[in-house]
C-alpha positions in Angstrom: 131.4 53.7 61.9 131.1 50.7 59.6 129.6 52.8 56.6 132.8 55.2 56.7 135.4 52.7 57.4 134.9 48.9 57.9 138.4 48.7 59.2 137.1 49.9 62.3 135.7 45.8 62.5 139.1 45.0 63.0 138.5 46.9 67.1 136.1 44.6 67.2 135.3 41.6 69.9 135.9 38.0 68.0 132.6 37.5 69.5 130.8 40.0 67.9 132.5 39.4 64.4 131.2 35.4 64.9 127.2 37.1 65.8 125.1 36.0 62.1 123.1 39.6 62.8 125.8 42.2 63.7 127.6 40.7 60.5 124.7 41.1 57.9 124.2 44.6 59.1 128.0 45.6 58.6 127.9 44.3 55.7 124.4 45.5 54.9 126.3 49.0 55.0 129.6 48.3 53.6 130.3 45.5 51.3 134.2 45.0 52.7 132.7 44.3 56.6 133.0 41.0 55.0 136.7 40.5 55.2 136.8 41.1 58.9 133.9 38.3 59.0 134.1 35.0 61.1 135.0 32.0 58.3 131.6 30.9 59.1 129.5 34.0 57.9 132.1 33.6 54.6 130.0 30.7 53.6 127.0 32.1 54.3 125.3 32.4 51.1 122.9 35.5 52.3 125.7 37.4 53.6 128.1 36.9 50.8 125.1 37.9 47.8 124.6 40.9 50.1 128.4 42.0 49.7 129.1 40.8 45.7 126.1 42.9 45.1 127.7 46.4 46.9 130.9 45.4 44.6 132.3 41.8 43.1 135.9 41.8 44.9 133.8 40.9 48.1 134.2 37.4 46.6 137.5 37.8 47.7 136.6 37.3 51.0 133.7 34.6 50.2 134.3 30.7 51.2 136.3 28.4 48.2 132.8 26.8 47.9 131.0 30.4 47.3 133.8 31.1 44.9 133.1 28.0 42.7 129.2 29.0 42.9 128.2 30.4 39.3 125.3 32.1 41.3 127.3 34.1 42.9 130.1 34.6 40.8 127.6 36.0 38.1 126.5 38.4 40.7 130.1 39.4 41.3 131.4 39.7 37.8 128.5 42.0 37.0 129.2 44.2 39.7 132.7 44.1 38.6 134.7 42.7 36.3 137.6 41.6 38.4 136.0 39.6 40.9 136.5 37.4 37.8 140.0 36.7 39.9 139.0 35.2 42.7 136.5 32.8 41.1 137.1 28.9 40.5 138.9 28.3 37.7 136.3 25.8 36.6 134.1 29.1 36.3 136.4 31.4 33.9 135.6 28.9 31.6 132.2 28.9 31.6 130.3 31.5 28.9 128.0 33.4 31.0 130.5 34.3 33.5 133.4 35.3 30.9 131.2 37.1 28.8 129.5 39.1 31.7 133.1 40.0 32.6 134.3 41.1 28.8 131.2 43.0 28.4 132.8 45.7 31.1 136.1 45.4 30.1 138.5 43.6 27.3 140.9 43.1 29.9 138.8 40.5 31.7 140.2 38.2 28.6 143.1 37.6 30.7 141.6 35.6 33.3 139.3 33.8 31.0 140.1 30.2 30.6 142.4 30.2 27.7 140.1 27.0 26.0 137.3 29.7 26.1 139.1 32.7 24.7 139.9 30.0 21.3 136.4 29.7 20.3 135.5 31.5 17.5 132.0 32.7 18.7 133.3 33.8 21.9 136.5 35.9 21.0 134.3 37.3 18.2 131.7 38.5 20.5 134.0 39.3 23.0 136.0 41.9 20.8 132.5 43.5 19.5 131.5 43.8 23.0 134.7 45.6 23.9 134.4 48.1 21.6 130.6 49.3 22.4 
């Protein structure tokens, strides 16, 4: 049921939404399983990769420390651009993840760190990348 509709998750027992294995699995088959998660498995790194990796607005349902890890928020920006959003704002100013995000779309300028989007090197290579 999960791979057609993780809402159906929200039927669930607590209990089995707090269980490490059933978790992974949902997720395994369905990236948003992750926003019916126990807070606990919204830490876990393993689980959380698994999920950016499906699609990057899974970070939206990762832990404020997951958010702020540029590990993971690489993963999710490359997956798609937007996850850009829910990352720490420490890490829309840093190169690699800005510049993963404007390589799929110009419009990921807007949540890059402002400080960023004035260097000359990046806005230059930001606009060229836009336009391939």
């Amino acid at each position: 049921a999960v791979e057609h509709s993780p809402h159906a998750l929200k039927h669930a027992p607590k209990q089995m939404l707090g269980e490490r294995e059933f978790i992974f699995r949902a997720v395994e088959k369905n990236w948003l399983a992750l926003s019916y998660a126990a807070e606990g498995h919204q830490s876990d790194r393993e689980i959380v990769l698994l999920a950016v990796k499906q699609n990057g607005l899974a970070l939206k349902y990762a832990s404020e420390e997951l958010c702020g890890d540029p590990a993971i928020v690489v993963v999710a920006v490359r997956t798609n651009w937007e996850a850009l959003a829910f990352a720490m704002k420490e890490l829309r100013a840093d190169p690699e993840v800005a510049t993963e995000a404007v390589r799929q779309n110009w419009h990921a300028l807007d949540l890059v760190a402002k400080k960023l989007c004035a260097e000359h090197q990046f806005a230059y290579d930001a606009v060229c990348q836009s336009w391939q």
